[in-house]
N, C-alpha and C positions, 0 to 999 in steps of 0.2 A: 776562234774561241766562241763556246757557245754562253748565254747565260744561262740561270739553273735558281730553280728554287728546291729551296730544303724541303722534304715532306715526310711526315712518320703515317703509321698506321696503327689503327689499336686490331689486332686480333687475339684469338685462344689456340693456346696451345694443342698438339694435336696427343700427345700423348704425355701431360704431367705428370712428376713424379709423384703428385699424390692427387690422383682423378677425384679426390673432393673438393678439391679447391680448382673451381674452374677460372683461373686469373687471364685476365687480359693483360696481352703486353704489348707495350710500346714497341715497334720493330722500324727504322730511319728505313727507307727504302735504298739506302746504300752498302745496308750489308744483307740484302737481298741480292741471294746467289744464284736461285734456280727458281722455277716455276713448275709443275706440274702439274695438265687441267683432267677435272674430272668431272664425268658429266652425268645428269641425275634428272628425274624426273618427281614430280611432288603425288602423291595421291590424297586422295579426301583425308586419309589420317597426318597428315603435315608431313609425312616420314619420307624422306628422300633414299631412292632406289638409284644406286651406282649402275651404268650401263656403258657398254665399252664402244666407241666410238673412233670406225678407222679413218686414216687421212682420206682428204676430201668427203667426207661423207656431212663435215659438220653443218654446215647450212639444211639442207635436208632433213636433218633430224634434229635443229631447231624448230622447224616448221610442222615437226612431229609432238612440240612441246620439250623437247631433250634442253637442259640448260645446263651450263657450265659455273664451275666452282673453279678453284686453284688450292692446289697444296705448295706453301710457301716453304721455302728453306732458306735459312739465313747462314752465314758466315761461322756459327758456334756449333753448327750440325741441328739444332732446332729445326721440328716441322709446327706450322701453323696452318689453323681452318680458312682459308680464302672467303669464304659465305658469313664466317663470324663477325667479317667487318662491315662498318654503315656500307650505305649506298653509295657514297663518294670514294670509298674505297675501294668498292668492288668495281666501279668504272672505270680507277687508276690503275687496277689490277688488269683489269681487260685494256686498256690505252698500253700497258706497256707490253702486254703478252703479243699485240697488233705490231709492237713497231720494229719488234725482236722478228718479226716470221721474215 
């Protein structure tokens, strides 16, 4: 038996039903069903540019600057922004996406 701490995440929704209200939600890391990463490079204008990134190739194109997000999916079919949450999130995100490969 292992022990376990509880943890939630605050992210944004990836497609609301009303794109004016950009609300964070609360999402338990145990009705996280999937991961999806997606990976992006920043330019001088903040704007991150989606760039497709084949197996093995990722270490290389970190060192290219290419950085990685996640697109969450939870249990209710909801997608969430993986980048929208803190820094301690986005580390839990990457710790568990490490322990699944």
């Amino acid at each position: 038996m292992h022990d376990f701490i509880t943890k939630s995440i605050k992210l944004h929704l990836v497609d609301p039903h009303d794109p004016s209200k950009r609300t964070r939600v609360l999402l338990s890391l145990t009705h996280l069903v999937r991961m999806e990463p997606e990976y992006y490079l920043e330019t001088d204008g903040g704007r991150r540019m989606v760039s497709a990134v084949g197996a093995g190739e990722e270490s290389a194109q970190r060192e290219r600057g290419v950085k990685r997000s996640f697109i969450i999916f939870d249990d209710m079919g909801n997608r969430y922004e993986g980048y929208a949450g803190s820094r301690e999130a986005q580390a839990l995100l990457e710790q568990i996406w490490s322990e699944s490969a």
